[in-house]
C-alpha positions in Angstrom: 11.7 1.1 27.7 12.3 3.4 24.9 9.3 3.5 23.5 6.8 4.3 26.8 3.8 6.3 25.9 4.1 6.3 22.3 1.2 5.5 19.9 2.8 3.1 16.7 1.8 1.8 13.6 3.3 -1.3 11.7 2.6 -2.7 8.5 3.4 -6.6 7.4 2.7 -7.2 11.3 2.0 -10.5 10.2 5.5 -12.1 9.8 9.1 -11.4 9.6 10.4 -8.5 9.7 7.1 -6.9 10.9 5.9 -9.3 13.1 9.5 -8.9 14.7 8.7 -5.3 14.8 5.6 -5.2 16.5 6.8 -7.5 19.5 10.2 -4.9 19.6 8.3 -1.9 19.7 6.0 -3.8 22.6 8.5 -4.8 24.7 10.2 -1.0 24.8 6.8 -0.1 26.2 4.9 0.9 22.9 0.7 1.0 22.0 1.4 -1.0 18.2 -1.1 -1.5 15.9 -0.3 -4.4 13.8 -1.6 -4.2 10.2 -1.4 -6.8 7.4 -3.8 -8.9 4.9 -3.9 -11.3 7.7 -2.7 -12.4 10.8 -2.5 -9.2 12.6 -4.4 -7.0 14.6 -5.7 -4.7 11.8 -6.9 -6.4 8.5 -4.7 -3.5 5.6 -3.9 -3.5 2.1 -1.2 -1.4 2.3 -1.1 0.0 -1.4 -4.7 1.1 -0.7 -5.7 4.7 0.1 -8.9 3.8 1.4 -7.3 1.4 4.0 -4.0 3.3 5.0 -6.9 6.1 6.1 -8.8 4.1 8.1 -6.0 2.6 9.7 -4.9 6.0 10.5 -7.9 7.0 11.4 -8.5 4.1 13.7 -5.2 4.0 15.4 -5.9 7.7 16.2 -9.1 7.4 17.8 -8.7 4.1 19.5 -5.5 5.3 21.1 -5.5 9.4 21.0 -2.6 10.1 18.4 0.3 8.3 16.5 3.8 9.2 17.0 5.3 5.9 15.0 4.5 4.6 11.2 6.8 1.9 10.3 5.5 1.7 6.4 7.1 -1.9 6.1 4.7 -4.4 4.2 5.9 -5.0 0.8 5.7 -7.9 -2.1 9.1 -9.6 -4.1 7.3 -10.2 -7.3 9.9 -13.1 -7.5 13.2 -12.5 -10.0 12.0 -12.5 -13.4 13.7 -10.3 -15.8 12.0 -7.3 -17.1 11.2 -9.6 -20.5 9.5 -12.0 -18.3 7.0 -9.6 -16.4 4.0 -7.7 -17.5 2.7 -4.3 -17.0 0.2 -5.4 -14.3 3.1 -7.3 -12.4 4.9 -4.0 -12.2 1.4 -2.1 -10.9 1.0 -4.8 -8.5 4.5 -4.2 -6.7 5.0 -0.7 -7.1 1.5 0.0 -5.7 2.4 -2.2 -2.6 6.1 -1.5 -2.0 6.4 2.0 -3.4 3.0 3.4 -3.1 2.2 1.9 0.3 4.8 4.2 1.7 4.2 7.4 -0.1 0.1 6.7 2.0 2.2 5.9 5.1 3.4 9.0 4.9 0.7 11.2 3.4 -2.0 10.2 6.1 0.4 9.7 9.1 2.6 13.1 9.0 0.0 15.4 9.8 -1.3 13.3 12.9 2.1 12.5 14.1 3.3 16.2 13.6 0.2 17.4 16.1 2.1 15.4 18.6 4.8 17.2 18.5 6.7 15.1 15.7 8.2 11.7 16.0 9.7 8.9 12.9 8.3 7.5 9.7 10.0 4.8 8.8 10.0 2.5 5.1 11.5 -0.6 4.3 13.7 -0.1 1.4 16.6 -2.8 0.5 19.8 -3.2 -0.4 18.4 -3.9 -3.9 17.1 -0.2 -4.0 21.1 0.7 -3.8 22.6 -2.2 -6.8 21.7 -4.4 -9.2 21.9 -8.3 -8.4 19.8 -8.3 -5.7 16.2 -8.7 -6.4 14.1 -8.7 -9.0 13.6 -5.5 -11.7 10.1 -4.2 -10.5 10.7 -4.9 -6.9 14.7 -3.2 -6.8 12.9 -0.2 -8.6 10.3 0.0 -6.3 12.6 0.4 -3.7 14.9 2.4 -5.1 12.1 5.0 -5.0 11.3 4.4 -0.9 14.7 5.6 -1.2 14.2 8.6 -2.5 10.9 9.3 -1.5 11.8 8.9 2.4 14.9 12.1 1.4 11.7 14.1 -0.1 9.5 13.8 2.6 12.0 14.5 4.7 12.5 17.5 3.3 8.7 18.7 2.6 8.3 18.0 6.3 10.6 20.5 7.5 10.0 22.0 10.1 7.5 19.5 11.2 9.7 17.8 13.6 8.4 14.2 11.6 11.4 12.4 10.4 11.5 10.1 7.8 14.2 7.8 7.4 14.0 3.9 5.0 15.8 0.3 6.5 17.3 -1.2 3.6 17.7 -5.0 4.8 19.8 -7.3 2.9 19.2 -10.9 2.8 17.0 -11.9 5.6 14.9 -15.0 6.9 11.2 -14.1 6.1 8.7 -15.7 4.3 9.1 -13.5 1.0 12.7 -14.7 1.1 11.2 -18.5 1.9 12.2 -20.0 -1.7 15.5 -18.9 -1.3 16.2 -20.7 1.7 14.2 -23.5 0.7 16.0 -24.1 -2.4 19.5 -23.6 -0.4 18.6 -25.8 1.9 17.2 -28.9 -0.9 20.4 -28.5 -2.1 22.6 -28.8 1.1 23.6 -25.1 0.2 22.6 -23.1 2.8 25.8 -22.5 4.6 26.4 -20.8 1.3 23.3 -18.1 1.9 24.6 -14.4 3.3 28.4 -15.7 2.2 29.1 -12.9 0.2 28.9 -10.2 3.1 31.8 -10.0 5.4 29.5 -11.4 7.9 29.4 -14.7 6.0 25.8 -15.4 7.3 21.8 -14.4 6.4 19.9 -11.8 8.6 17.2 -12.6 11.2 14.1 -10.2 11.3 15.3 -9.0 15.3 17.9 -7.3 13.8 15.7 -5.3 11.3 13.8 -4.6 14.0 16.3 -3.2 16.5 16.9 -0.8 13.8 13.4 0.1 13.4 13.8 0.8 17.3 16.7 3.4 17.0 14.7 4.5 14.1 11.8 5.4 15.9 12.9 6.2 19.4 14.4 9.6 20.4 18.1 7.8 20.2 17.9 9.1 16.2 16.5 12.2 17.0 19.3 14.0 14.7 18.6 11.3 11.8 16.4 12.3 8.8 16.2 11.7 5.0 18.5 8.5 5.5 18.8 5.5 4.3 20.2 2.8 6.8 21.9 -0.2 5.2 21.3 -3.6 7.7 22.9 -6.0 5.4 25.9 -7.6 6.9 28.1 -5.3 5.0 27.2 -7.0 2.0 26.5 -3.1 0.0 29.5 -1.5 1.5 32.1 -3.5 -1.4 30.9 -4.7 -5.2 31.2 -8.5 -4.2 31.5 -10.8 -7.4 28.6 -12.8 -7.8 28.1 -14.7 -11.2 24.3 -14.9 -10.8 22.5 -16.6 -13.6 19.0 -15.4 -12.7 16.9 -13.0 -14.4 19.0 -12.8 -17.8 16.9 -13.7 -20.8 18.4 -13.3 -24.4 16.4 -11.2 -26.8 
């Protein structure tokens, strides 16, 4: 019960790694609001201002404060190369994956900090750290969670609010649903996750047991940091002759 008395917010609560989340965080004795398009307690967009306030807002008077934002709802945008995508494809996920945070933590911090601090967390990805794993848009978009999370941590000083990103590597959800689909068409899928030491995929649980040390008091000490929960896939440079998103010009 790591989590009694505290006041939490998720994002993607709908599915995978967020649904995950929200049970977690339940289960250690957490109030979670769940927010997401659909399927979740809170109906969010969360590359909107207008709707990360509210939710805010809503979480704060329902419930009396927030001491949890786990800024985790984000869009793939598929693998295209960067000749194959538009302008407005890049918009589209940077406004979700990268801008969605930055409002996670613009409108929780100050409500979480009256508290007496607590943990913001974002979902980055292994894709934010090397190439090879997602598509252009959506590895720069997290790529700058990344960052962002080690500036906020710093502009919060003082505040007691840490920020800190997960960056999962390949795991079963449903933006990572054609992957495994095609895998598994193919009788390949004891092949997905084999380049990682771990010779296997990732199951949303475990992103979500480290959203729980995240956000409990066990990672009290833990700020600006990026925690990699891929299998051990990012700690070599694994040879992978990937024929996707390469387009001759």
């Amino acid at each position: 019960m790591r989590l009694v008395g505290k006041i939490a917010i998720v994002t993607g609560a709908g599915s995978g790694i967020g649904k995950a989340t929200v049970e977690r965080f339940r289960d250690e004795g957490a109030i979670v609001v769940g927010a997401d398009l659909r399927g979740a307690d809170v109906d969010c967009d969360a590359g909107s201002d207008a709707d990360v306030a509210a939710l805010v807002a809503q979480a704060v008077a329902t419930h009396g404060g927030l001491d949890i934002f786990f800024a985790n709802a984000g869009i793939s945008g598929g693998l295209a190369s960067i000749f194959e995508q538009s302008a407005d494809d890049w918009n589209e996920i940077l406004r979700v994956n990268l801008i969605g945070p930055f409002l996670a933590i613009q409108h929780a911090a100050p409500h979480i900090k009256a508290r007496g601090g607590g943990s913001i967390i974002c979902t980055a990805s292994v894709a934010g750290l090397r190439s090879g794993a997602g598509g252009p848009a959506y590895s720069a978009s997290k790529a700058g969670v990344i960052s962002l999370v080690r500036t906020a941590a710093q502009q919060l000083s003082g505040s007691n609010v840490r920020v800190n990103a997960i960056c999962p590597g390949l795991i079963e959800t449903g933006m990572t649903e054609f992957v495994y689909e095609r895998a598994r068409a193919k009788g390949q899928e004891e092949r997905l996750g084999h380049l990682n030491p771990l010779k296997r995929g990732g199951h949303p649980q475990e992103i979500a047991n480290a959203a729980l040390f995240l956000a409990s008091d066990e990672s009290s000490y833990v700020n600006g940091h990026a925690l990699v929960v891929d299998g051990g896939l990012s700690s070599s440079h694994p040879f992978n002759n990937q024929s996707y998103g390469r387009t001759a010009i």
